[in-house]
C-alpha positions in Angstrom: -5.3 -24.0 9.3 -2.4 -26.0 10.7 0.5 -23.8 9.6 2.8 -22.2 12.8 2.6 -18.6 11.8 5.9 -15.9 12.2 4.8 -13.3 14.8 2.6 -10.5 14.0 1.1 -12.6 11.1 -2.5 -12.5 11.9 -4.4 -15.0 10.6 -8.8 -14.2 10.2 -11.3 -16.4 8.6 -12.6 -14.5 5.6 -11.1 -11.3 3.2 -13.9 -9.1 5.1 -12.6 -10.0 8.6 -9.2 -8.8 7.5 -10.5 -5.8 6.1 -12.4 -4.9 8.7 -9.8 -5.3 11.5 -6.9 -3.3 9.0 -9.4 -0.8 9.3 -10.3 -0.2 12.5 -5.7 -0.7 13.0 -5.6 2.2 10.0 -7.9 4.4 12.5 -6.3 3.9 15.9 -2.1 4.7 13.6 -3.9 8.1 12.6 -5.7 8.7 15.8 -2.5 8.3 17.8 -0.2 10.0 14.5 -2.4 13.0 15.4 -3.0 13.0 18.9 1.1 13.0 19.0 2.1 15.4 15.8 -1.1 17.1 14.1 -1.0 15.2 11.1 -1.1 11.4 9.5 1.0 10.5 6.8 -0.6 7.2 4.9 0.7 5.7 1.8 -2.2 3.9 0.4 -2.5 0.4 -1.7 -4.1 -1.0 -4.5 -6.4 -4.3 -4.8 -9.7 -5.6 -3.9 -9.2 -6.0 0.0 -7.6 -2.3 0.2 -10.5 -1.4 -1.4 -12.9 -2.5 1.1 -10.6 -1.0 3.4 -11.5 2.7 1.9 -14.9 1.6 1.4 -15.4 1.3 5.0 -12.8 4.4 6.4 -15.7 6.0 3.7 -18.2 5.5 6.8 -15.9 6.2 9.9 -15.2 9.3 11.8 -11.8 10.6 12.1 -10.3 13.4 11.8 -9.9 14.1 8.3 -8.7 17.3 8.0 -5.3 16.2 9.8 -5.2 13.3 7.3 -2.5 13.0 4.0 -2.8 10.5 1.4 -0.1 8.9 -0.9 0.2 6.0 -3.5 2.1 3.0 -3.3 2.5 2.8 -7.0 0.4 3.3 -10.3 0.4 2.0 -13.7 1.2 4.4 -16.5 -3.1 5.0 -17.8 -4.9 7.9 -18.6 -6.2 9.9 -15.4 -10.0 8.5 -15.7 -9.0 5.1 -16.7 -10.8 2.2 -14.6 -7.5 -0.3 -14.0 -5.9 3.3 -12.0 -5.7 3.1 -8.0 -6.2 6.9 -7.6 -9.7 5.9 -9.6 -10.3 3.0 -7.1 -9.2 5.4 -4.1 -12.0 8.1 -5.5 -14.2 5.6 -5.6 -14.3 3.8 -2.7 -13.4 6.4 -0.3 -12.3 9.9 -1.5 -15.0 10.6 -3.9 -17.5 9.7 -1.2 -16.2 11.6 1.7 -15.0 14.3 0.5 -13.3 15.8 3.9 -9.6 15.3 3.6 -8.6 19.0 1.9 -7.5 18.3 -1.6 -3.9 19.4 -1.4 -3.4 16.5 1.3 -4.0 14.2 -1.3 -1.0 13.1 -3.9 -2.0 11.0 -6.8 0.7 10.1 -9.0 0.2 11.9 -12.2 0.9 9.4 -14.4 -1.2 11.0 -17.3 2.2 13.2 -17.7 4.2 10.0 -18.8 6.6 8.2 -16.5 9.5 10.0 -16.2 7.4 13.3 -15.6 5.5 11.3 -13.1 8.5 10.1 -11.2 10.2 13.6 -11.1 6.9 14.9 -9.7 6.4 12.2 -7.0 10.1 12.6 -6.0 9.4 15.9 -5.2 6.4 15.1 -3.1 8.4 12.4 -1.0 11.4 14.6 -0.3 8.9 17.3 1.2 7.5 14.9 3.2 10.9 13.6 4.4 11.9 17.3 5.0 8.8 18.1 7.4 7.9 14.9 9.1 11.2 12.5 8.7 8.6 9.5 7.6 5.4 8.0 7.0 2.9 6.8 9.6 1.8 4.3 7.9 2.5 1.8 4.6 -0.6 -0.1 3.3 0.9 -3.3 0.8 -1.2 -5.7 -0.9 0.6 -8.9 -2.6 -0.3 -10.5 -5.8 0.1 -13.7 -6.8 3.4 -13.8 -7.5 4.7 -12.1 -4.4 4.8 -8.5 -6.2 4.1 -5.4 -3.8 3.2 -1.8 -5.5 5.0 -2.3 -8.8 7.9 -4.1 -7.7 8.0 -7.5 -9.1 10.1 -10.4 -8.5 13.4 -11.1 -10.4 13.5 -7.3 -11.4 16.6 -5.1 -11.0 15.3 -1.4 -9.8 17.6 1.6 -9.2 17.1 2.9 -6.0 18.7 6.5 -6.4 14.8 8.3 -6.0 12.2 7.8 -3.7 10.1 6.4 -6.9 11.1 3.5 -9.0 10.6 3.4 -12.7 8.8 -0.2 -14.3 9.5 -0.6 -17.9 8.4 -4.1 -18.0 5.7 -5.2 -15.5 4.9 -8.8 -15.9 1.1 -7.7 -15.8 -0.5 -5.2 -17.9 0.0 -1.8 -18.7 4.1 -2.6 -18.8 4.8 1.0 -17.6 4.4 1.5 -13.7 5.5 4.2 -11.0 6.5 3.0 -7.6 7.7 4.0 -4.5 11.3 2.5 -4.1 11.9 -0.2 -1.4 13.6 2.2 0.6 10.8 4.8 0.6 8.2 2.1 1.5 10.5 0.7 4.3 10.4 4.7 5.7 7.0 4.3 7.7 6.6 3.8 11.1 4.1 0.7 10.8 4.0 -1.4 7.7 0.7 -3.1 7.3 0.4 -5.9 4.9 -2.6 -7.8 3.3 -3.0 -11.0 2.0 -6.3 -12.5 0.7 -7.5 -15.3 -1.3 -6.4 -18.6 -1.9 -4.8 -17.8 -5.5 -1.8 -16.2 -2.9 -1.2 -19.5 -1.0 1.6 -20.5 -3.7 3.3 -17.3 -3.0 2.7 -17.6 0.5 4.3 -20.9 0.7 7.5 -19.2 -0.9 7.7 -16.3 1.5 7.4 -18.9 4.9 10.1 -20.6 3.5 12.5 -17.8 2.8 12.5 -17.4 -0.6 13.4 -13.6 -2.0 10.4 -11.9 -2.6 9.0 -8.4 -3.0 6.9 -8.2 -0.5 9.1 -10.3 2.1 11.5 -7.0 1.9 9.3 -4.7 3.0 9.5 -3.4 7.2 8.3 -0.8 9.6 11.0 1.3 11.5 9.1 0.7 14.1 5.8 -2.2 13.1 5.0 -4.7 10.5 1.9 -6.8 10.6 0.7 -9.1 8.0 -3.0 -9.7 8.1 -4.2 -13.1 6.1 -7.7 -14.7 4.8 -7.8 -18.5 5.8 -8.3 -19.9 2.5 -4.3 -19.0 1.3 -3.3 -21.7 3.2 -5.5 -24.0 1.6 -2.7 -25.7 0.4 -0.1 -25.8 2.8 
């Protein structure tokens, strides 16, 4: 890699090496979240690195009880259906563990439709906002086309709510749920992944400024990106 990186962009050799060292930074945020408040607030991501991320918080010791666990986004399928994050989250982590109290953990009901869904996950938000002021920490993936959560390039998105509504996603199902950029950008540390060399168009894009989903996204007090090699492949 040959590319002169903006700071906190860390780059590691392989999607396991950033998975592994977003988790061990996703332990220390709640360790210290706890140690100075009682509690860790964590909004949580979808894709295939994230989900290596759970696999492995799965196996690690932390306090759990003290832990509270929110989405990023979801796309508007049944509750069971495979393509849902709350299903990956399950899977990979929550179903497996089984120690973070239920009631700590807010999946977007999306099986209620999407307006339902984004009045519900308002209300969630705003009680967070109300007892704690802001996340702890905001885990975003990137697809291919610069998207984070549901919030796609070149799309217009009311940001009256803490969710955003997505009629129209570019990717299947149309409908999503997101959290709204504002919402996202209200956690101390933002943590961002990007793996694979299918992202190293995008990446070229963000690095050179252009207006992108992800490239909007900030901690009030952090933001790190963490990257696999192979997305500069072309650069």
């Amino acid at each position: 890699m040959n590319t002169s990186l903006p700071n906190n962009w860390i780059a590691l050799q392989t999607a396991e090496d950033v998975a592994q060292k977003v988790t061990e930074q996703i332990l220390l945020i709640a360790e210290q979240s706890i140690s100075q408040k009682g509690s860790f607030h964590f909004i949580t991501a979808g894709g295939s690195t994230p989900n290596r991320c759970y696999e492995l918080l799965s196996k690690a010791d932390s306090d759990w009880a003290r832990w509270h666990i929110y989405m990023g986004d979801e796309r508007c399928y049944p509750e069971t259906h495979a393509e849902r994050n709350s299903v990956a989250l399950t899977q990979y982590w929550l179903g497996k563990q089984g120690q973070i109290p239920n009631d700590q953990i807010h999946f977007m009901p999306m099986e209620l439709g999407l307006e339902t869904a984004s009045k519900a996950y308002n209300d969630i938000v705003h009680a967070v906002i109300d007892s704690v002021g802001c996340f702890d920490l905001c885990l975003l993936g990137m697809g291919e086309d610069g998207h984070t959560a549901s919030l796609f390039p070149g799309h217009f998105y009311i940001e009256d709510q803490y969710t955003v509504l997505e009629h129209q996603s570019p990717k299947p199902p149309s409908e999503r749920l997101s959290l709204s950029f504002e919402t996202l950008c209200n956690s101390k540390t933002v943590i961002k992944i990007v793996t694979g060399a299918s992202k190293h168009q995008a990446i070229q894009q963000w690095l050179k400024g252009e207006n992108l989903p992800i490239s909007n996204i900030y901690g009030l007090e952090n933001t790190f990106t963490y990257l696999s090699e192979d997305v500069f492949k072309t650069l």
